[in-house]
GUFI-889370 format. One record per residue (C-alpha): x, y, z; chain. Coordinates in pm, whole numbers. Example, Ala and Ser with C-alpha at 12.3 -4.5 7.8 and 13.67 -1.06 7.14 Angstrom:
BEGIN
((1230,-450,780),'A')
((1367,-106,714),'A')
end
This chain:
BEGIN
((1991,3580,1494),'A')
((2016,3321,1763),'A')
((1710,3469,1944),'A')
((1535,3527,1686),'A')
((1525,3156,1600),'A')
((1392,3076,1901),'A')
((1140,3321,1930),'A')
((1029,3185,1586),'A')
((1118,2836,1596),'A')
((765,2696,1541),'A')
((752,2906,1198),'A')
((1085,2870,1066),'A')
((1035,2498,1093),'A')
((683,2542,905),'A')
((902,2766,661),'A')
((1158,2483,574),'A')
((947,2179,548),'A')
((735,2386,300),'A')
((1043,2516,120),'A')
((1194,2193,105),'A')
((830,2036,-57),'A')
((825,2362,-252),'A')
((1211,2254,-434),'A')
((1175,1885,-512),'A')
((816,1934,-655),'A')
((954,2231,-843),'A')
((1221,2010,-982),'A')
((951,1699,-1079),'A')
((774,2008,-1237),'A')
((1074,2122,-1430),'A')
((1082,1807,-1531),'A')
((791,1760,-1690),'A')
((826,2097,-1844),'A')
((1166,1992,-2047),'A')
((985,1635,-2157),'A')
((1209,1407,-1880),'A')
((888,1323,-1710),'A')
((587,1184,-1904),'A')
((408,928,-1687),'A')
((135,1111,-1463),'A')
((76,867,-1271),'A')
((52,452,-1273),'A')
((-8,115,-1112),'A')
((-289,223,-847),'A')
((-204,585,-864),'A')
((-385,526,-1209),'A')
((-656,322,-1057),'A')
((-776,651,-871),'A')
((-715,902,-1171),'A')
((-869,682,-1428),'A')
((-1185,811,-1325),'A')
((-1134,1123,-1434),'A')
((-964,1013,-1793),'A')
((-1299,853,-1855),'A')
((-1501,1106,-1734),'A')
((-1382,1378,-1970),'A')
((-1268,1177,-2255),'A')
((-1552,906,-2310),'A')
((-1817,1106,-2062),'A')
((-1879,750,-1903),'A')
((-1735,486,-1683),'A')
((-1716,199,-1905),'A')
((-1380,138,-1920),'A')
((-1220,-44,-2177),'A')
((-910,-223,-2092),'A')
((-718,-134,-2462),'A')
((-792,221,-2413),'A')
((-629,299,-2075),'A')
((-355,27,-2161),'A')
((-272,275,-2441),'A')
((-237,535,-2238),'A')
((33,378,-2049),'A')
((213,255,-2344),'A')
((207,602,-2440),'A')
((307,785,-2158),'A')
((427,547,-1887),'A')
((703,287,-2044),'A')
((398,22,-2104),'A')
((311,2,-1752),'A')
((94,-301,-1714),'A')
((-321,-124,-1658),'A')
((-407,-424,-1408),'A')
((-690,-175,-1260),'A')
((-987,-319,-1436),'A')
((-1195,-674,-1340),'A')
((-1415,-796,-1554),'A')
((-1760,-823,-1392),'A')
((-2030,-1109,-1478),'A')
((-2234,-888,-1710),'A')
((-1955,-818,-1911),'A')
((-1861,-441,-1760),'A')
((-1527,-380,-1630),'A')
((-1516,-233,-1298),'A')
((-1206,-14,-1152),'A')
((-1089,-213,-818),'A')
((-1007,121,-659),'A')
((-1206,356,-504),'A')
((-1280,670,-643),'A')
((-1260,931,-349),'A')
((-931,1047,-418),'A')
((-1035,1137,-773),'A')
((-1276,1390,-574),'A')
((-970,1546,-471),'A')
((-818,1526,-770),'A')
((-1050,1671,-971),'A')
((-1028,2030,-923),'A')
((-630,2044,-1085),'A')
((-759,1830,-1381),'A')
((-1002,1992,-1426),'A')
((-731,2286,-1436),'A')
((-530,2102,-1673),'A')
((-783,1988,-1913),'A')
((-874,2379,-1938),'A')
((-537,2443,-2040),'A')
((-454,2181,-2265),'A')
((-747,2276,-2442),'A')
((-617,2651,-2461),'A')
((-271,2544,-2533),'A')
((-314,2280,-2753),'A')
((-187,2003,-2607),'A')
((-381,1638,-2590),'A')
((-673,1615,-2415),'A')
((-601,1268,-2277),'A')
((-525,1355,-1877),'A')
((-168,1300,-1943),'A')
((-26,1554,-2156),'A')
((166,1852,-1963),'A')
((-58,2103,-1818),'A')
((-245,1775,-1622),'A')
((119,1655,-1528),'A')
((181,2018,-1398),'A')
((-164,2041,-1250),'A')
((-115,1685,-1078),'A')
((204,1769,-892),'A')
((107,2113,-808),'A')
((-229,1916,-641),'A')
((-38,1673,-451),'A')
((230,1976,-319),'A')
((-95,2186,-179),'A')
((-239,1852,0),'A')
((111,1827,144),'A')
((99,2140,251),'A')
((-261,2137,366),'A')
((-120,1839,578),'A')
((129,2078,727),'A')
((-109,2351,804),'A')
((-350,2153,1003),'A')
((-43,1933,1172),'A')
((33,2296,1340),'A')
((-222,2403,1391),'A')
((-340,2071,1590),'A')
((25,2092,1817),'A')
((-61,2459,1896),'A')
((-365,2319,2114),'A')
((-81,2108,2308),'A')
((252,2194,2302),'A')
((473,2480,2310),'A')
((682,2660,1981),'A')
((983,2437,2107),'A')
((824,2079,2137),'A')
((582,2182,1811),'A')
((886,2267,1605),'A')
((1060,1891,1706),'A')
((747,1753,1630),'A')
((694,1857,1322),'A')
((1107,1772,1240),'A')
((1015,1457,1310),'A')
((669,1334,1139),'A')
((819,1525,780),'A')
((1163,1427,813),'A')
((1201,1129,1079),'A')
((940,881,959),'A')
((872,779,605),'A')
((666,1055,523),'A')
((931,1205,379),'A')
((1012,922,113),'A')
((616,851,39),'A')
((528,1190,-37),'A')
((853,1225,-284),'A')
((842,924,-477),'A')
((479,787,-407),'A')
((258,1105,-412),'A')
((55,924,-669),'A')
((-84,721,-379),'A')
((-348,819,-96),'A')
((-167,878,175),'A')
((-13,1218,140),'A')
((-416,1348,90),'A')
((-514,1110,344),'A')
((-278,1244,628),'A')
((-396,1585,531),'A')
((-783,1452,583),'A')
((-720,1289,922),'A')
((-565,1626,1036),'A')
((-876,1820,923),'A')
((-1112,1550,1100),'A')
((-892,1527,1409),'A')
((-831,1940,1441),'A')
((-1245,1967,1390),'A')
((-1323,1707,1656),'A')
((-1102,1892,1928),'A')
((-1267,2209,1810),'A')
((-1578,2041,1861),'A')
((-1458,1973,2202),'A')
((-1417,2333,2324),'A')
((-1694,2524,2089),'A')
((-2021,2231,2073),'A')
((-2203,2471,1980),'A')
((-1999,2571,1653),'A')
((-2214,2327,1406),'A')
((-1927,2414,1132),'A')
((-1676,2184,1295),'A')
((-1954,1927,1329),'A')
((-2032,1929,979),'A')
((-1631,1950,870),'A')
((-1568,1661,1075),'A')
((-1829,1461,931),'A')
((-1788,1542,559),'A')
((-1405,1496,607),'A')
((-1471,1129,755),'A')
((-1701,1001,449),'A')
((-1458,1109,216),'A')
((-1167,940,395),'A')
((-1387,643,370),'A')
((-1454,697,23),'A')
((-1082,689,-16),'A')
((-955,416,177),'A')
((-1297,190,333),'A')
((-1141,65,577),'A')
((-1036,385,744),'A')
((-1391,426,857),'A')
((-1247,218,1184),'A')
((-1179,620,1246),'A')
((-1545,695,1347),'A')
((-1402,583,1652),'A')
((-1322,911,1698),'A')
((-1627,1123,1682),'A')
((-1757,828,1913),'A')
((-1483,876,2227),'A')
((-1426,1241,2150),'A')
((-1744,1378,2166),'A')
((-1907,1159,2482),'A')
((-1928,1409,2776),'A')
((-1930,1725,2522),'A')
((-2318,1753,2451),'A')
((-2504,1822,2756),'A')
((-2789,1564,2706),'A')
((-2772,1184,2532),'A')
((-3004,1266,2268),'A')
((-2808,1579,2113),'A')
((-2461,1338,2168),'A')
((-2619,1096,1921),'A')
((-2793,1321,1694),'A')
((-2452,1449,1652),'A')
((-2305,1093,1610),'A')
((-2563,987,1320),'A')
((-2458,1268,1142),'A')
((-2127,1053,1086),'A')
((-2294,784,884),'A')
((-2532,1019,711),'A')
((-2271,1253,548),'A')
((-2052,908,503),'A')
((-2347,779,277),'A')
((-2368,1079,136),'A')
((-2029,1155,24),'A')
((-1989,756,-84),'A')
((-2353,777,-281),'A')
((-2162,813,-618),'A')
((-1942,492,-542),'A')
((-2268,321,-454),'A')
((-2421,389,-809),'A')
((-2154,329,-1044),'A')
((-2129,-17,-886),'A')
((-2536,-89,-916),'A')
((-2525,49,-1262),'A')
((-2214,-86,-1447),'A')
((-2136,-376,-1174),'A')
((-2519,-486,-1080),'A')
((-2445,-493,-719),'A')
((-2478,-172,-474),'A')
((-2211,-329,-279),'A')
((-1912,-486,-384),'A')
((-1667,-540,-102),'A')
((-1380,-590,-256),'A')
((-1254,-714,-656),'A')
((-884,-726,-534),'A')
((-694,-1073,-521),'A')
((-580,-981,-142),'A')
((-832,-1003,142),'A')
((-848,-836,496),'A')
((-777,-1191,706),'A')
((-851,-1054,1038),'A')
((-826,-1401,1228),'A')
((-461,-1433,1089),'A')
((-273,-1083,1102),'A')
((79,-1054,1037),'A')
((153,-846,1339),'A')
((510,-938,1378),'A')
((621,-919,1048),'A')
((401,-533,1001),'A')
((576,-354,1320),'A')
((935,-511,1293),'A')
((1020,-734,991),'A')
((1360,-623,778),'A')
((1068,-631,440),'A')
((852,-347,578),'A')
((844,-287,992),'A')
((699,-32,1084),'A')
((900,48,1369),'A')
((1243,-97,1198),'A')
((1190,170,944),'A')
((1031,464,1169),'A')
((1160,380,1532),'A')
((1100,721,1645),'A')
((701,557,1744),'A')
((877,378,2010),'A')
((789,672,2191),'A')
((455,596,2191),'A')
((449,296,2461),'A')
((553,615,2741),'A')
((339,851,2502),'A')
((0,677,2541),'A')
((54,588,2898),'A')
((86,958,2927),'A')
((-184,1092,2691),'A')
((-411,801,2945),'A')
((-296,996,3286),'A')
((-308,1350,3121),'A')
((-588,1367,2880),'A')
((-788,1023,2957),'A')
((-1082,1190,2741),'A')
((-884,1178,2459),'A')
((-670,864,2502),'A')
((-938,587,2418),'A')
((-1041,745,2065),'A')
((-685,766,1971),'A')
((-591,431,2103),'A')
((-892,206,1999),'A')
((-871,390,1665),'A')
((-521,321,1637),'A')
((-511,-20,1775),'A')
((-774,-141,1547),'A')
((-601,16,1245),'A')
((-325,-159,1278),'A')
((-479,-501,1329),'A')
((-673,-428,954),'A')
((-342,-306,827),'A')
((-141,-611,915),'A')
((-488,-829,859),'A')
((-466,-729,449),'A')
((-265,-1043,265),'A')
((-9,-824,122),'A')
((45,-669,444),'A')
((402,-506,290),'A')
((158,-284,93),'A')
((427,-363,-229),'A')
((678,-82,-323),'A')
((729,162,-5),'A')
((1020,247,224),'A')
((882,85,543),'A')
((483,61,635),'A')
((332,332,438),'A')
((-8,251,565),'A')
((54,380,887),'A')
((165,739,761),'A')
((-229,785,748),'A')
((-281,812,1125),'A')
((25,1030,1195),'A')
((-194,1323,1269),'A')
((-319,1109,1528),'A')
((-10,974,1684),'A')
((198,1301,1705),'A')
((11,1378,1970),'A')
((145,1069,2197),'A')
((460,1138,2080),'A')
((475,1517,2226),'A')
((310,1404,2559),'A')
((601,1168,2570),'A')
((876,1425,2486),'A')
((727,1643,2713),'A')
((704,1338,2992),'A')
((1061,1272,2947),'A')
((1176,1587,2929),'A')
((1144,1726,3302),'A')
((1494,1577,3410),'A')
((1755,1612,3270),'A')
((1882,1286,3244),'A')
((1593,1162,3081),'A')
((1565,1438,2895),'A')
((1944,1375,2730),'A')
((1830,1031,2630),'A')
((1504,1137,2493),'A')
((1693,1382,2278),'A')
((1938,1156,2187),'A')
((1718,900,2103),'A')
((1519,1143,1837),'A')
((1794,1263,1680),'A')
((1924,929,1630),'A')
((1670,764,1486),'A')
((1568,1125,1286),'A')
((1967,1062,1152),'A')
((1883,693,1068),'A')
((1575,810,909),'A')
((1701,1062,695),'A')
((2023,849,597),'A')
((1779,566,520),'A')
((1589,777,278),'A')
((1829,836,110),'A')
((1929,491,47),'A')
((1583,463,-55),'A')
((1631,723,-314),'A')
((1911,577,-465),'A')
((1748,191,-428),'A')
((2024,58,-231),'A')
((1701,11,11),'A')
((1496,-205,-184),'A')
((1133,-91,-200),'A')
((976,-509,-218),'A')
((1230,-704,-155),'A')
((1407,-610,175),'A')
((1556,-912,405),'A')
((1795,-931,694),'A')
((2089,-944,481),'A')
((2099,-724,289),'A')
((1963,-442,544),'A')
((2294,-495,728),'A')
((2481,-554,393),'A')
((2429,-177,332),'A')
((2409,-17,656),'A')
((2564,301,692),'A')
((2635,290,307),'A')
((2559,569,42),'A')
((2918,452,-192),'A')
((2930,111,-318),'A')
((3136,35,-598),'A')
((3090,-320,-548),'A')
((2686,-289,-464),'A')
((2535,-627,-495),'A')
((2139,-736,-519),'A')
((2218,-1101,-416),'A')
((2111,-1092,-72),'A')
((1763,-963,-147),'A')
((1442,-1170,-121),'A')
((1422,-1383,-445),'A')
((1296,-1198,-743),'A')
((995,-1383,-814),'A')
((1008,-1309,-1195),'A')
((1355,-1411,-1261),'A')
((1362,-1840,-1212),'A')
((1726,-1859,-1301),'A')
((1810,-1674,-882),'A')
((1901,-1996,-845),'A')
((2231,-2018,-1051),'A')
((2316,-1609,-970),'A')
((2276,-1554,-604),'A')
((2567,-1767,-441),'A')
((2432,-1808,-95),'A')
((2667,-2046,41),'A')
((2940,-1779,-85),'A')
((2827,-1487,39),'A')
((2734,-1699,385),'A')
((2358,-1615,470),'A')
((2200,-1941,343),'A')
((2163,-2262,99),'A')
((1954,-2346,-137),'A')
((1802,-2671,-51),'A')
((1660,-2936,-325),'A')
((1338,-3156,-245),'A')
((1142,-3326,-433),'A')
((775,-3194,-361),'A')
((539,-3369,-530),'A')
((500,-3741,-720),'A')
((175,-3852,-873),'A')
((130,-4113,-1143),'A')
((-153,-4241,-1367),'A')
((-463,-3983,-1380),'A')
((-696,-3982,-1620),'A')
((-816,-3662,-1709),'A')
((-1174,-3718,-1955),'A')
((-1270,-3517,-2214),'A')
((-1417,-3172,-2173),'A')
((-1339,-3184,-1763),'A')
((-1134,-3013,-1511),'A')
((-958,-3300,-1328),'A')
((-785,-3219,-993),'A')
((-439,-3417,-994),'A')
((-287,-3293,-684),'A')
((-389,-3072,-365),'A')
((-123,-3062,-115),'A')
((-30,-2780,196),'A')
((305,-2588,105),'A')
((438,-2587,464),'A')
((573,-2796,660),'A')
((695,-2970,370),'A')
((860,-2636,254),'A')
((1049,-2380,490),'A')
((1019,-2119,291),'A')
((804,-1934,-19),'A')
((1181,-1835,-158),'A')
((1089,-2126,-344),'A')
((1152,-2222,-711),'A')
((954,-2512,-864),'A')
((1062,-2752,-1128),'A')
((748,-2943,-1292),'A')
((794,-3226,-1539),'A')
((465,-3354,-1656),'A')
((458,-3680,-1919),'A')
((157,-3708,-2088),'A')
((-72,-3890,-2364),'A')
((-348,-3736,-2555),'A')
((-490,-3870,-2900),'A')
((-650,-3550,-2952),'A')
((-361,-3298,-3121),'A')
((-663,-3021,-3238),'A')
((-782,-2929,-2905),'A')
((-518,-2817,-2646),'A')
((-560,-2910,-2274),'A')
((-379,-2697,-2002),'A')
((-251,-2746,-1673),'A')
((-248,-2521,-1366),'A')
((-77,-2451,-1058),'A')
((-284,-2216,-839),'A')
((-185,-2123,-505),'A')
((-488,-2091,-232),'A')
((-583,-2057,111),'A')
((-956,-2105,255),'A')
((-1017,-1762,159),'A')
((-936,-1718,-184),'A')
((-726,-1845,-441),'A')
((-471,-1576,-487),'A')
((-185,-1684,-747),'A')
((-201,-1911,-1061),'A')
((14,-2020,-1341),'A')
((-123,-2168,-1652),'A')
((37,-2434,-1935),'A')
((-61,-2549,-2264),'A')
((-15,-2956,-2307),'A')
((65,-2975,-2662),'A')
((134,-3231,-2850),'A')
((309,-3334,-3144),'A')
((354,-3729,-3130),'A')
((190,-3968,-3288),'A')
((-139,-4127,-3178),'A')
((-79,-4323,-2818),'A')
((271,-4175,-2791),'A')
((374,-3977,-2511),'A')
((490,-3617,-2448),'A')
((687,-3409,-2178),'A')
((653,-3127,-2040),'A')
((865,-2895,-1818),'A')
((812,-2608,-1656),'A')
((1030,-2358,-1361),'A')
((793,-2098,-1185),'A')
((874,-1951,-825),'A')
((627,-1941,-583),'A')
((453,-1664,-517),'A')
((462,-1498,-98),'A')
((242,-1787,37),'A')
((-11,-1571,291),'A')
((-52,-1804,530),'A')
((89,-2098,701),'A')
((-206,-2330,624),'A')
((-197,-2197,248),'A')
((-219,-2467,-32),'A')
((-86,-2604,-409),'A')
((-384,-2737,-635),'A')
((-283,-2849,-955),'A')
((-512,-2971,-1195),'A')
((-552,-3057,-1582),'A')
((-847,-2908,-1819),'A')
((-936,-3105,-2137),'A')
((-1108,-2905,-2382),'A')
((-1053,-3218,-2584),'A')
((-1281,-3437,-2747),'A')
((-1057,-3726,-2573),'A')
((-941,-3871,-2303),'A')
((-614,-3721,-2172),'A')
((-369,-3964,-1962),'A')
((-101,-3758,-1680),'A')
((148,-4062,-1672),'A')
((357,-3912,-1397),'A')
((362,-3523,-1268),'A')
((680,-3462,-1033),'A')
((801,-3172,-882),'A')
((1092,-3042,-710),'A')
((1176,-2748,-514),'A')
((1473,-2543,-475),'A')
((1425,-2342,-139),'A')
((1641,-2062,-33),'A')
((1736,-2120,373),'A')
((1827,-1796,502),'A')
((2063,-1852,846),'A')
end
C-alpha cells in the first residue's frame, strides 16, 4: 500500500483535494435541496450575477434598484443591494464588472432551463440556479486544480508536485475563500491565471502551436474583464515570450494580439457603459480608489487585520524561491516577478486594502498559479541537505498546521473576517473551545457607538479609551438656500487612532420651522470624499429661540494619514440659519 502511494502520490493528492471540494459543495448543495440555503449569492457576489437576473428577466440592463433589492429581501435575509450608482442621466450603472457573469452564464443558463421545466421561479434564485451556481463554482475549482498540475508537471517531480499542491489548497487561504466566499472572483480567477500561465510556457516550447497563442490571449482579456486591474499580468506574455519568436516583428505581432483579444473580449463592457452610462470609459463608480503614491504595504503583507504573510506564511519561501527561479530559469523570473511585484503594490494601493470580509489577503490567492512555482524551486533548493531540508519540511508543515487550524477558527468566527487586531489574534491562539469566548478585543464595531461602555479595555489590559475634545467653533451664519462650510480640520495628529467615537453637540437658531436644514460630517482625503453622515436640524422653538442637537457616530477607517473632517450646514430654508456653537469630542481607543 505504502508503495503504491508513492508511486501515485501526485494523483492521490489530485484525488483528495477534489474529493474534499467534491463533499463540502455536496453538503452546500444538500442544503439548498432541503430549503436551509436560499441566498445565491450577495454583496458583490450579486454585483457580478445581477447581470444575468436582468438579462433573462427584464431582457435589458436597466436596473432598477427596488427590483434587485427585492430579490434580496426575498432570498438573502434583506441583504442591503448597494451594487447600483446612479449615473447623471438618470441610469443606474452596476459598479462591478461583468466578466465573471461570462463565466457564469453557462450554469444559469442551466438553471433557468430547469426552473422553467420544473416549475420553480424564474428569478435566478430559486433552486435549480442555486444548484447550478455551486456546481459552477466546484468545476472552476476544479479547473483550477487541473491546470495547477498540470503546470508543476513541467517542473517538479510526483513528490515535490504532490507538497505543492498540499500546500496552495490546504496551507494558504485558498482553502477558506473557495468554501465560504466562492461567490467572489477569485476561485475562477486562479483557475484563469493557470490557463494563461500553462499556455504561455506552452508557447515557450511549441511557437509555432498558434492555439496556445490564441488561449493565452483570450484567457488574459477576460481576466481583465473580471478584475481590470489584473491586466498588470500582460507582463507576462511580454517577458515570456522575448527570445521565443525568431525575428522582432513576429515577437510583436504576437504581443498585439494581447490587447486586441483584450478589447475584444471587454467590447460588451465598453457598450453597456456608452449606452446606459454615456461614457465608453468609466474608470471606476466605487467609493475606494487605487492610491498608488500611498500603498499600505506594511499593513497588506503583515498586519494582525489581513497580512498576507501573517495569515499564509508558507510565501516566506519565496524570498529563497525567486532568488532561485532568477539563477535557474532567469527567462522566466522577470515576468513572474515584475508581474507579481506590481500586483501587489495595486493590491495594497486600493483604500480598503483589507478587501472587507476574508481570512487573510484574498487578493493575492489570484496569482498563486504564479507563485507556486517559486515556492517548488525553493523546496527543491533547500532540499539537497539534509539539514536544510529538515527545516524546510518543518517549516511547511508548520505553517500548513497553523493554516489549517486557523481555518478553522475562521469557520467557526473565532477569527474575525473585518475586524482582526493584535489582541485578540493572540487572545484565541491555539483555541477551537471557548466557553468564555469574548469579542471585546476586536477592532471597534463601527456600527455599534455604545463599544464604548461594553469593551473594558483597561480590564482586560490592551488599552484606554482616551477623551478629547476635537473640535470648538462658535457663531456661523449659515444664509438661506447655501451650503456653508463650518469646520475643515486633519484627523491626525490630533487623533491617534480611527477607533474613534465622536460626540457632536450642535446649538442652533433658525426662524424658519417649514424647511429643514441638515448638517454633515464627511470624511475626505485629496482624492475623494469617501464616508459621510447626514442630520436633520429641526426645530420646534419658538421664533429666535434656540435648539440642540446631539449626535454619536464612529469614524469610519480613515485611509490615509493626511485624511480630513469637513463639516458643514445646508439651508434649504428661506432664512437665515445661526450655528451658535458646534463642539465635538472624541473617545479614542489606545491599543498598548
Amino acid at each position: 500500500m505504502f508503495e503504491f502511494l508513492k508511486k501515485n502520490i501526485r494523483k492521490t493528492t489530485i484525488l483528495l483535494i477534489i474529493s474534499v471540494f467534491a463533499l463540502k459543495f455536496s453538503g452546500k448543495i444538500t442544503a439548498v435541496v432541503k430549503g436551509e440555503s436560499t441566498c445565491v449569492c450577495s454583496y458583490d457576489g450579486y454585483g457580478y450575477y445581477m447581470y444575468l437576473t436582468q438579462l433573462f428577466q427584464y431582457r435589458n440592463l436597466n436596473f432598477k434598484r427596488a427590483e434587485i433589492q427585492a430579490v434580496q429581501n426575498k432570498y438573502c435575509s434583506e441583504s442591503v443591494a448597494y451594487q447600483l450608482k446612479q449615473m447623471d442621466n438618470g441610469n443606474s450603472l452596476d459598479i462591478y464588472h461583468m466578466g465573471q457573469a461570462y463565466l457564469e452564464l453557462p450554469a444559469y443558463a442551466i438553471g433557468h432551463g430547469f426552473a422553467k421545466i420544473l416549475g420553480y421561479s424564474k428569478d435566478g434564485f430559486s433552486k435549480p440556479y442555486h444548484i447550478a451556481y455551486l456546481l459552477n463554482a466546484l468545476i472552476f475549482i476544479l479547473l483550477g486544480v487541473y491546470f495547477l498540475n498540470k503546470i508543476l508537471k513541467l517542473f517538479f517531480s510526483d513528490q515535490v508536485s504532490a507538497l505543492l499542491l498540499v500546500i496552495i489548497y490546504f496551507g494558504t487561504n485558498f482553502w477558506t475563500t473557495a468554501i465560504h466566499a466562492y461567490q467572489l472572483q477569485h476561485i475562477y480567477l486562479f483557475a484563469l491565471v493557470g490557463v494563461l500561465f500553462y499556455s504561455l510556457l506552452k508557447l515557450r516550447e511549441l511557437p509555432s502551436k498558434r492555439k496556445y497563442l490564441l488561449f493565452a490571449a483570450l484567457t488574459l482579456g477576460l481576466i481583465s474583464a473580471i478584475r481590470p486591474t489584473h491586466v498588470l499580468l500582460g507582463l507576462l506574455p511580454l517577458f515570456l515570450l522575448k527570445g521565443v519568436y525568431p525575428t522582432k516583428a513576429a515577437y510583436w505581432k504576437s504581443i498585439l494580439l494581447f490587447p486586441l483579444a483584450g478589447l475584444l473580449v471587454n467590447l460588451p463592457q465598453l457598450i453597456y457603459w456608452k449606452v446606459l452610462g454615456g461614457s465608453w470609459f468609466i474608470l471606476n463608480m466605487h467609493v475606494e480608489e487605487i492610491v498608488i503614491v500611498d500603498p499600505h504595504i506594511f499593513d497588506f503583507l503583515f498586519s494582525y487585520k489581513k497580512g498576507w504573510l501573517l495569515y499564509t506564511p508558507v510565501f516566506i519561501l519565496l524570498v529563497p524561491g525567486f532568488i532561485q527561479l532568477y539563477i535557474q530559469r532567469k527567462e522566466l523570473f522577470w515576468g513572474i516577478f515584475t508581474s507579481f511585484v506590481l500586483c501587489v503594490w495595486i493590491f495594497c494601493s486600493w483604500e480598503c486594502w483589507w478587501y472587507a470580509a476574508s481570512f487573510g489577503s484574498r487578493a493575492m490567492i489570484d496569482l498563486y498559479p504564479l507563485l507556486v512555482l517559486p515556492v517548488g524551486f525553493a523546496i527543491g533548493y533547500l532540499g539537497k541537505t539534509r539539514i536544510t531540508a529538515f527545516l524546510m519540511m518543518g517549516f511547511v508543515f508548520l505553517t500548513l498546521g497553523l493554516s489549517i487550524f486557523q481555518s478553522e477558527q475562521f469557520s467557526i468566527g473565532y477569527l474575525h473576517p473585518d475586524r482582526m487586531t493584535k489582541e485578540h489574534y493572540w487572545y484565541i491562539f491555539g483555541k477551537l473551545s471557548m466557553p468564555d469566548y469574548q469579542v471585546n478585543r476586536l477592532e471597534i464595531d463601527r456600527s455599534d457607538t455604545s463599544w464604548t461602555s461594553k469593551i473594558k479595555p483597561e480590564e482586560l489590559g490592551f488599552g484606554k479609551i482616551l477623551p478629547l475634545d476635537f473640535c470648538a467653533v462658535r457663531n456661523i451664519n449659515a444664509p438661506a438656500g447655501k451650503a456653508t462650510l463650518i469646520d475643515k480640520r486633519p484627523y491626525y495628529p490630533k487623533l491617534k487612532t480611527d477607533e474613534t467615537l465622536f460626540e457632536a453637540q450642535i446649538i442652533y437658531q433658525t426662524n424658519d420651522s417649514l424647511n429643514l436644514a441638515t448638517i454633515h460630517f464627511e470624511s475626505f482625503s485629496k482624492f475623494n470624499v469617501y464616508s459621510w453622515n447626514e442630520y436633520f436640524l429641526p426645530t420646534q422653538k419658538s421664533i429666535g429661540e434656540m435648539d440642540t442637537l446631539s449626535v454619536r457616530y464612529n469614524l469610519p477607517r480613515i485611509n490615509h494619514y493626511g485624511d480630513k473632517i469637513q463639516i458643514y450646514v445646508v439651508n434649504s430654508g428661506k432664512k437665515e440659519l445661526i450655528i451658535h456653537s458646534l463642539k465635538i469630542k472624541a473617545l479614542s481607543l489606545e491599543r498598548y
